[in-house]
N, C-alpha and C positions, 0 to 999 in steps of 0.2 A: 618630241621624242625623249629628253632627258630629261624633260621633266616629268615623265612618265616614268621612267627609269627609276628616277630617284626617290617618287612617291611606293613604286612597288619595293624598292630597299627599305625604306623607311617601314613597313606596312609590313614586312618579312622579319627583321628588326623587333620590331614593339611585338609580333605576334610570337616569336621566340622567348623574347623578354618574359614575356606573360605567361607562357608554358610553365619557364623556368623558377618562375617566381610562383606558381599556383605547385609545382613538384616540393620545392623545398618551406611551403607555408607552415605547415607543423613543427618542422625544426626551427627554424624563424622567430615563429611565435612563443615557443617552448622556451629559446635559449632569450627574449625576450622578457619573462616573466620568471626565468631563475634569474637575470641580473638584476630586476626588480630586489627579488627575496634578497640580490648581495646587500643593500640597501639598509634592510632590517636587523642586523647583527644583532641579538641580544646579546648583553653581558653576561649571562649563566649559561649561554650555551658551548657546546664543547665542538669540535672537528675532527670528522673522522676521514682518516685517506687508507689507499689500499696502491701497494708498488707491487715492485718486486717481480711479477710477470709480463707475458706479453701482453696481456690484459689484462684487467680485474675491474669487478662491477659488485654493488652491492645490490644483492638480489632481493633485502628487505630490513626491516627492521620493527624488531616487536610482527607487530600485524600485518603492517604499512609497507606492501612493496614498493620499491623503488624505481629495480629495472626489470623490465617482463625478460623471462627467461627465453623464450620465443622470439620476440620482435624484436631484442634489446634497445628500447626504448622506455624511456622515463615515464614514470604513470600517472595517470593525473592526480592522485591522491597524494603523491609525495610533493607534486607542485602545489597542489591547493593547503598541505600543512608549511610547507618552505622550507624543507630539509634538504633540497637542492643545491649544491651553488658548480661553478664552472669555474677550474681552473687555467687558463690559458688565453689564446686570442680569440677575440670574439669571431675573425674570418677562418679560422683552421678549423679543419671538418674533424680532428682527433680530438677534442680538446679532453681534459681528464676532468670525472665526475667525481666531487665530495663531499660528504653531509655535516651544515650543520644545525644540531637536535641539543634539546633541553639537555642540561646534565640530570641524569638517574639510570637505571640500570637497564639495558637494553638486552636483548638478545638479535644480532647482526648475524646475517647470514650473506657470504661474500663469495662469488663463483671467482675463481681464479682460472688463467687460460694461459698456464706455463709453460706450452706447447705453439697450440696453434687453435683457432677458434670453435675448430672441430669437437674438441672436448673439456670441459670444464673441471676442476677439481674446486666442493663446494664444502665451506667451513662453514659450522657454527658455531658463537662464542657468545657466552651471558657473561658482562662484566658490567660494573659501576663505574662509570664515565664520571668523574668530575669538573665542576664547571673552568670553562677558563685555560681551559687545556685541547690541547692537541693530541693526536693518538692516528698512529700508523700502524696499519695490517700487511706485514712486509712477507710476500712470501719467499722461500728460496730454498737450494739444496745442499744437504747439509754432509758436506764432504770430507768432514771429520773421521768419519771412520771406514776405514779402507779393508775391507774384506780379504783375508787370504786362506789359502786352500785350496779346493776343488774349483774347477774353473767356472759353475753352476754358482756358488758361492760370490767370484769376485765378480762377475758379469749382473747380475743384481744389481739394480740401480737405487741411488742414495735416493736417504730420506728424504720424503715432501718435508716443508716446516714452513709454517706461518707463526710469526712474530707479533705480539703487538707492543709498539713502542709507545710512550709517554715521552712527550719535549725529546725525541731522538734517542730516549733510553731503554730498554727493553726490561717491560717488566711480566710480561707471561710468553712462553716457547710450545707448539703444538706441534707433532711432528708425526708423520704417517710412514711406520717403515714399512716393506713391501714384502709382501708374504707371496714366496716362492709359488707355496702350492694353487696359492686359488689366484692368485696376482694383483687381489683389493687387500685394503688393510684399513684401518681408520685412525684420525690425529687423534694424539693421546697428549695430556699438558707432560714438559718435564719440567723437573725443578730448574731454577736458575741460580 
């Protein structure tokens, strides 16, 4: 009798086992062959991260999507060039996604989720990436200027702005201020 028992545990066991490992096989495999690509560092290549929201995912570059806007998942095509890498532990299921690509001049296109995941706010920026360097897409809100007046006026909410830093330093500012009437606007670069 226990040892009946103990074979149908075991049998209950291994067949959950197997479920659970056949559900998470594409993530597995996926985060797998980006720690491969950590591997292959080139020296001209550059790093690009993306903060400052609840979320943020680069949704392409140049051509080459990254992460499907749909499935939010990593596409094969950015794994099979190795623009992939993964910042964090290899057991935590949030880990943070960031590219690194030849240095030259790309055009990035990066959903931001400064809310909640329901809704994206989605940049895009052509800049010349130089080699050997790092570069942050930081989004945030830009609380500098404080509206007074009509109460229409100061209940408008501050500017969106996406930063991009070089080595922690900011060298271009986009910023989306909020148009009363229609409620869209678009980022516009300002000077620094």
């Amino acid at each position: 009798m226990k040892t009946k028992l103990a074979r149908n545990l075991l049998m209950s066991f291994c067949a959950t086992l197997l479920l659970t490992a056949c559900q998470n096989a594409p993530n597995v495999a996926d985060q797998v062959r980006i720690a491969q690509n950590k591997l292959e560092n080139k020296a001209d290549n550059v790093t690009l991260f993306c903060s400052g929201a609840n979320k943020c995912e680069f949704e392409r570059i140049n051509e080459v999507t990254v992460i499907d806007p749909q499935s939010h998942r990593i596409s094969q095509q950015a794994l099979d060039r190795g623009f992939v890498r993964l910042h964090g532990s290899v057991f935590s299921r949030n880990q943070d996604v960031y590219l690194s690509v030849p240095a030259q001049q790309y055009e990035v296109v990066i959903r931001f989720y400064p809310i909640s995941l329901d809704r994206a706010e989605t940049v895009h920026i052509i800049h010349s990436f130089k080699p050997q360097r790092s570069y942050t897409f930081k989004m945030y809100r830009d609380r500098t200027h404080h509206s007074s007046g009509s109460l229409l006026n100061v209940s408008v909410p501050e500017p969106l702005c996406v930063e991009l830093q070089e080595e922690k330093k900011t060298i271009r500012s986009f910023c989306r201020p909020y148009d009363v009437s229609t409620g869209l606007g678009e980022f516009v670069e300002k000077k620094i």
